[in-house]
N, C-alpha and C positions, 0 to 999 in steps of 0.2 A: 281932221285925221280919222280916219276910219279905224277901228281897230276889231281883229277876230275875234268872233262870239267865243264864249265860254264854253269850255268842252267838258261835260260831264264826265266824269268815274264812273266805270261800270258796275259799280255798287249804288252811286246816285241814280243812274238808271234805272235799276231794277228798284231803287225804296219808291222812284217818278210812276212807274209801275203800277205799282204793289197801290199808290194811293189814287192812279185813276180808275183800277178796277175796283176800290172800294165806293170811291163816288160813284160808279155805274150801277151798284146796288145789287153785285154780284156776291152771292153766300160765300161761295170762296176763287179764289183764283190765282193762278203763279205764272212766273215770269224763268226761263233759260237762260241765260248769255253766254255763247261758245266761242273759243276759239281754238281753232285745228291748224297745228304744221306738220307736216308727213315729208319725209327725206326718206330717199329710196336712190340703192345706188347698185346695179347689179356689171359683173364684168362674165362677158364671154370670149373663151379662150385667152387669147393675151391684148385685147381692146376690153376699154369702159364701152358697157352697150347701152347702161340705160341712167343718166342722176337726173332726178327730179326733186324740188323742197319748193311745197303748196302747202297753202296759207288759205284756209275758208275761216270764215266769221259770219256770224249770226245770230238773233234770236228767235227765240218761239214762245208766247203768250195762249195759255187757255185760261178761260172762265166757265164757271156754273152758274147760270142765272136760270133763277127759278126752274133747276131740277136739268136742264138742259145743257149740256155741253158744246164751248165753241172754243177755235182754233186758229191759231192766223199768226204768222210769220215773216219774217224780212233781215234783210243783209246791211241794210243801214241801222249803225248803230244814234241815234241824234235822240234827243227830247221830240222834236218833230213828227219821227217816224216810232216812237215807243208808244205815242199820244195816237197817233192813224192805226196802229195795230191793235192796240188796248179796244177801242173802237169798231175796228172789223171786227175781232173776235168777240164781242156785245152783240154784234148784227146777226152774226153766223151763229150764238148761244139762240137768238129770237128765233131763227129761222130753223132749227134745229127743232123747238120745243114742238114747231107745229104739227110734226109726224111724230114726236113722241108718246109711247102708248102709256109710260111710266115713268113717273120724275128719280132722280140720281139723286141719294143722299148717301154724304160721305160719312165715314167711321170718324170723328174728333181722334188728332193728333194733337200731341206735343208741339212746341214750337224750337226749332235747336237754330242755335247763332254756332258756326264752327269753321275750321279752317283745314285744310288737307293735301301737303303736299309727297306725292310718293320720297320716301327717304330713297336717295340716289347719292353716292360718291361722287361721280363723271356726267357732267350736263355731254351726252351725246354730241349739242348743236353746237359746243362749244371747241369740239375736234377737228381740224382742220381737213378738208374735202381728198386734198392732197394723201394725207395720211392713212384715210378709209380704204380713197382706190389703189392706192401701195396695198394693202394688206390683203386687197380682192385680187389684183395681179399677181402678189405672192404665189398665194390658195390657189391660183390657176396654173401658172408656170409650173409647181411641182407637180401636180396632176398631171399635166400635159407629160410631164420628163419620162411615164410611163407608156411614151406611144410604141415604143418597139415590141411592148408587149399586148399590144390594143387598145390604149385610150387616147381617145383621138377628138374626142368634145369635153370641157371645162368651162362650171358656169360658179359664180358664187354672188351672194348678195347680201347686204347688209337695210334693216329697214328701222326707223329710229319715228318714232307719235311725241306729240306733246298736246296735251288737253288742258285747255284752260277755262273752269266752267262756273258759274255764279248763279244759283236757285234760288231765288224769293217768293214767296207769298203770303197771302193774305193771316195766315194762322201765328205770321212772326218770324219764321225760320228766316234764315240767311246764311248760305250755305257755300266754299267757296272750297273748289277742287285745283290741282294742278295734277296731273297723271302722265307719267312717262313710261315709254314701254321700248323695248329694244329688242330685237330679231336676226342674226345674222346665220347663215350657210350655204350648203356646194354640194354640186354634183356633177358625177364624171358618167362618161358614156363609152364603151370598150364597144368596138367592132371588130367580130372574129367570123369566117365565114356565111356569109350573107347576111348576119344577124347579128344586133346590139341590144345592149342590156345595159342600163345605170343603175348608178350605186349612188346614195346621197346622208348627207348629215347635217343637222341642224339642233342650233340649243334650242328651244322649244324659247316661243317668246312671251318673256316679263314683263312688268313693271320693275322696272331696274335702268340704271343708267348705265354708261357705256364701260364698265366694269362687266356685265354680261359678255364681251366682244372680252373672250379671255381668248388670246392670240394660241398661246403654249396649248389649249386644247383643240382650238382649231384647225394646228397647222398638225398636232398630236394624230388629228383621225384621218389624215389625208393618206398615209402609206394603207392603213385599213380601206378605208373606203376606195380608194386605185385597185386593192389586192381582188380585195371580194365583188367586184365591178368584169375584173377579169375572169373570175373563176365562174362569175355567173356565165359568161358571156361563150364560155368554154365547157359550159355542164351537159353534161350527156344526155339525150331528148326521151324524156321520161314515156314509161311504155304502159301506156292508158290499162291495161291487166294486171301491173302491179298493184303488191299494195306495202305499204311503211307508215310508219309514223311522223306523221307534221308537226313541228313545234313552231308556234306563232308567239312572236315577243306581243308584250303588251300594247306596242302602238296600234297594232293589229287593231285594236277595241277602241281606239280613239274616236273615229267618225261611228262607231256602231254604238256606244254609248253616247255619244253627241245625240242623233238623229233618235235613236229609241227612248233616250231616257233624258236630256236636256230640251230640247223643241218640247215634246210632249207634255211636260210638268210646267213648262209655260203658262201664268193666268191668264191670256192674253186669249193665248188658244185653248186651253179649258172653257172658259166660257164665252166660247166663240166669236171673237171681237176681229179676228184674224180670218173668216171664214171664208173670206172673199180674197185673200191674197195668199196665205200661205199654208191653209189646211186648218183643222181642228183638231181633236186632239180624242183619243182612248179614253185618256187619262184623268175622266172626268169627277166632278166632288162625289158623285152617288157612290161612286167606286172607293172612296176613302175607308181605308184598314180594309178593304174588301180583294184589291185589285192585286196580284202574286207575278211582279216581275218577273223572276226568276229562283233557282234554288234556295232556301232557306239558310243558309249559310254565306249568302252573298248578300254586303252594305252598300250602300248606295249614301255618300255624305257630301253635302253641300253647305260648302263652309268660304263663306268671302273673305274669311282674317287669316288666310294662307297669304304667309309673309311675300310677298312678289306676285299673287296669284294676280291674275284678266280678271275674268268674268265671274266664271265658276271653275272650282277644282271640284271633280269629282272622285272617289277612290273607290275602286272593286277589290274586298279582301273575299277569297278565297280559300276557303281552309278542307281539305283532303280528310278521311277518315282515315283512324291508321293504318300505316303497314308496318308490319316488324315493330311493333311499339311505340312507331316515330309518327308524330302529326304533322303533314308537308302543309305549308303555307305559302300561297301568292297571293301579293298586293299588285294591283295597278293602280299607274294615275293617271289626269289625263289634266291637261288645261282648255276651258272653252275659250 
């Protein structure tokens, strides 16, 4: 009787890992283990237009042998193939050293064994399909209810991640993540004389479970967002010699602090490792306590223990000099 091989734990994996890169006689070296589901369900007009729930897996293995970095990858999770990658990435460190003009020596780190799951109410994946596209039809149908007054396109989408991620290396750590994030909103389209204009709304997306998909606010902003979709779409064609005053809500600054002030402070692109695919950077160390953003009255704080935060939260406070003895204050924020 034949029976099936033994299936490692993805933690036995990564310890399989962690102890052929020290047989290879590599100074240090760590081990990934991912796994990705994305469910994405969007409805146009009164049809589902798009559900998709993908499933990628993989790891990624680098090592430092003698000062040189190497890198190598694969979608088979097996002892087999942990043993073949461990392997390449030794080949690809060798081949590496020999255009190297300067060996890599790392900063000594701590070693952390820890575990991390986003605290979530509602597992997202655990909501029935049926129940989502109900709630995207809803969101569509009342929008639509607004065509006699010109809206005549309704789109709405709901987008749900799960991250399942395991870091080992040579220094000890062992490190093991799960991160869920949720994304749901809609937008209407008003056509009034040759011409349309949308109007859209979205909760800005979290790590948060499907407790974020709060219905009462979503179905709450749809008479708004139908209204001023219309009103756009019926505004009178601004006469280029005017002049008035513009007021930009904070989203305004979202992708402008993104791109000026997130990309740039990147150490990737600071010290040019990016140079060949996504630019470099301003914002380089000679410039440290030298380099002046912007007006002295404006923070710029980056903080990753914003309770729900992605990536980076970033916040623009803004503080006015007085008038009439009053100090005006805006804050923005933004989610990377």
């Amino acid at each position: 009787m034949v029976s099936a091989p033994q299936k490692l734990t993805t933690q036995e994996l990564a310890n399989l890992a962690v102890k052929l890169i020290e047989q290879a006689g590599c100074e240090y070296g760590d081990i990934r283990l991912c796994n990705y589901r994305t469910q994405r369900l969007s409805a146009s007009d009164r049809s589902l237009k798009n559900l998709s729930d993908n499933v990628s897996s993989g790891f990624g293995v680098r090592v430092l042998l003698d000062g040189a970095w190497g890198f190598a990858a694969s979608h088979k999770k097996t002892p087999e193939e942990i043993t073949r990658i461990v392997n390449l990435a030794v080949e690809i460190a060798k081949g590496s050293r020999l255009s190297q003009q300067k060996p890599i020596k790392l900063v000594p780190v701590a070693a952390y064994q820890d575990k991390y799951v986003t605290p979530i109410e509602i597992d997202p994946f655990t909501i029935s399909i049926g129940e989502k596209a109900e709630l995207l039809l809803n969101i569509n149908d009342r929008l639509l209810s607004y065509g006699e007054q010109g809206i005549k396109k309704a789109y709405s989408f709901l987008r749900f991640t799960k991250e399942d991620k395991v870091f080992a290396s040579t220094e000890g750590s062992l490190i093991e993540q799960t991160i869920y994030r949720s994304y749901p909103g809609f937008s209407c389209t008003a056509i009034a004389d040759g011409d349309a204009q949308s109007r859209s709304y979205e909760r800005s997306p979290l790590n948060i479970g499907y407790e974020h998909i709060d219905k009462k606010d979503l179905l709450g902003n749809i008479d708004r967002v139908a209204t001023e979709a219309i009103e756009k779409v019926n505004a009178p064609q601004w006469e280029l010699d005017t002049k008035t005053t513009l007021i930009l809500q904070p989203t305004n600054l979202f992708l402008t602090i993104h791109e000026s002030v997130g990309h740039p402070t990147e150490l990737d692109r600071v010290y040019g490792y990016e140079s060949n695919f996504a630019g470099t950077s301003f914002a380089t160390t000679d410039k440290w306590q030298k380099l002046q953003y912007a007006a002295p009255w404006i923070n710029l704080v980056a903080d990753r223990t914003q309770p729900h935060g992605r990536v980076l939260w970033l916040m623009m406070m803004k503080v006015y000099p007085p008038k009439n003895g009053m100090w005006l204050k805006m804050v923005f924020s933004m989610i990377i």
